[in-house]
Structure formats: C-alpha cells, structure tokens
N, C-alpha and C positions, 0 to 999 in steps of 0.2 A: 426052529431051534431044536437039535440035538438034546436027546438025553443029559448026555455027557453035559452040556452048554446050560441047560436047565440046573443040574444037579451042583454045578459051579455058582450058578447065582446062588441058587438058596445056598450053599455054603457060604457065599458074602453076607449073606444078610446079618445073622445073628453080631459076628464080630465086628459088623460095621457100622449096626444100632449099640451096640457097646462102646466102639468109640465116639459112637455121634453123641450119644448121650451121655459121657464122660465129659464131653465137651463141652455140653449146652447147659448142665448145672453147674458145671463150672464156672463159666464165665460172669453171669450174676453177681457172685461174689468172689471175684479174681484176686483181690487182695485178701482179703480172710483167705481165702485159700491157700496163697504163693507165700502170705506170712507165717500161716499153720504149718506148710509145709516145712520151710524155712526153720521152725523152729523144731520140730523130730530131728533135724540131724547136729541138731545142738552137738549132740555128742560123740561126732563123728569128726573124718580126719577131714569133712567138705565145709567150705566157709558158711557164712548165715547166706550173704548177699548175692555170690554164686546159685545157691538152693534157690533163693527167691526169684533169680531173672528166669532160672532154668522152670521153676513152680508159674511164674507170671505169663511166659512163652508155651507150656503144656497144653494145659485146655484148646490154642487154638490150633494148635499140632494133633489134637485128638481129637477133635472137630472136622479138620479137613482130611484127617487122614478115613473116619469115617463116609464122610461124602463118594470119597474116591472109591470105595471100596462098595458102597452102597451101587454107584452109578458104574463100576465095572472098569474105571479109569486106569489104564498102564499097571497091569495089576501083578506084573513083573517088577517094577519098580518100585510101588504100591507096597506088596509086600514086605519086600525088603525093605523101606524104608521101614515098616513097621515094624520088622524084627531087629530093626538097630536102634527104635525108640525104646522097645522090649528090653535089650540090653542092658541100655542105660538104667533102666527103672529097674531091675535086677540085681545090680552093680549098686544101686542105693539102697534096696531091701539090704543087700546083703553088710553093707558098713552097718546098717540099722539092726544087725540081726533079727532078722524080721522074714522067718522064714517058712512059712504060710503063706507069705505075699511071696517070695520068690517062686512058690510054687504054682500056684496062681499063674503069676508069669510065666514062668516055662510053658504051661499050655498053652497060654497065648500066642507065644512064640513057636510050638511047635504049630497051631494051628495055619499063624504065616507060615511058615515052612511047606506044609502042605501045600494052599492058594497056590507059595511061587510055584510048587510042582505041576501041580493042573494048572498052570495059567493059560498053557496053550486049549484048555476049555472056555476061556471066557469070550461069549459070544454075544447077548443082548443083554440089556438091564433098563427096567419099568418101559418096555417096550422103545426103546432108543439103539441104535445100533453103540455099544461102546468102542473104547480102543483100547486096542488090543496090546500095543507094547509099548 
C-alpha cells in the first residue's frame, strides 16, 4: 500500500465511524427518533409524515453509508452519495433555521468532496483489497 493509499483510509475512517455510528444509535429507537424528528419541522413549509418516512429511512442510509466508507467501497459513488444526503439535511437545517447544524454540515460535505477527489487513492481497507469505482 502506497502512502498516498494509506493516507486515504485513515481519511475514511473518522467520517465513516460517524456515519456508522449515527446509524447504530439510531436504530434502537427508530421511532422516537423519525417522530422527534418529524416534529422539529412542525414549523416549516415540509409536512410531519414526509419528515417522518424520510427521519424512519436515515439511520439506515447512515449506517450503510458508513460501512461503505469504512470498507473503501466505490468511493466515487460512495461520496457523492454522501454529499447529496449532506444536502438534503442542509436544506432542512436551513427551513429549521438551525444554523450551527448547517455548518456542521458543510464540513461534512466538504469532507466528501475531498474523498471524491482522492478517490483515485483508495486502495485497501482492514486488509481486503477494496473496489475502487
């Protein structure tokens, strides 16, 4: 493994144990969650039930999206997928005025940005060859 190939993993790791574990306390209590969530945007122009399927469907979208990232998986695609879940939760900070969480996100989001940049570094992960696009 390359430098380069090395310094790419450990760049996965942090934000892929962030999404993994986004995910995994989530899930436990999926309902409390998708309903708490659901109810923050009471006051926004987004419905309750909308929030809820989209709050219900999250956790396992940040679970998997951690895994992938952990294990080095298509991380071109990978990525970007992540930086258009980023969006989205952005675009609901922002109805929420809730803008500490937006920023937050944005470094999330630049952090994907970077990944898709080096992706052409992603070479092994926990000793498994990954794949690459």
């Amino acid at each position: 493994m390359s430098n380069q190939q090395s310094a790419y993993a450990l760049a996965r790791l942090p934000i892929g144990f962030s999404f993994l574990g986004h995910g995994l306390v989530r899930l436990p209590k999926l309902q409390a969650f998708a309903n708490g969530m659901a109810s923050s945007f009471e006051s926004t122009i987004l419905k309750y039930e909308f929030v809820k399927y989209f709050a219900t469907a999250l956790p396992v979208v940040e679970l998997l999206l951690g895994l992938a990232l952990l294990l080095g998986v298509k991380m071109k695609a990978t990525s970007t997928a992540g930086i258009f879940l980023i969006c989205i939760l952005i675009f609901g900070s922002s109805l929420q005025e809730n803008w500490s969480a937006v920023a937050i996100q944005l470094f999330y989001g630049l952090y994907f940005a970077i990944l898709h940049l080096f992706a052409d570094y992603n070479g092994y992960a926990l000793g498994l060859k990954s794949i690459k696009k």
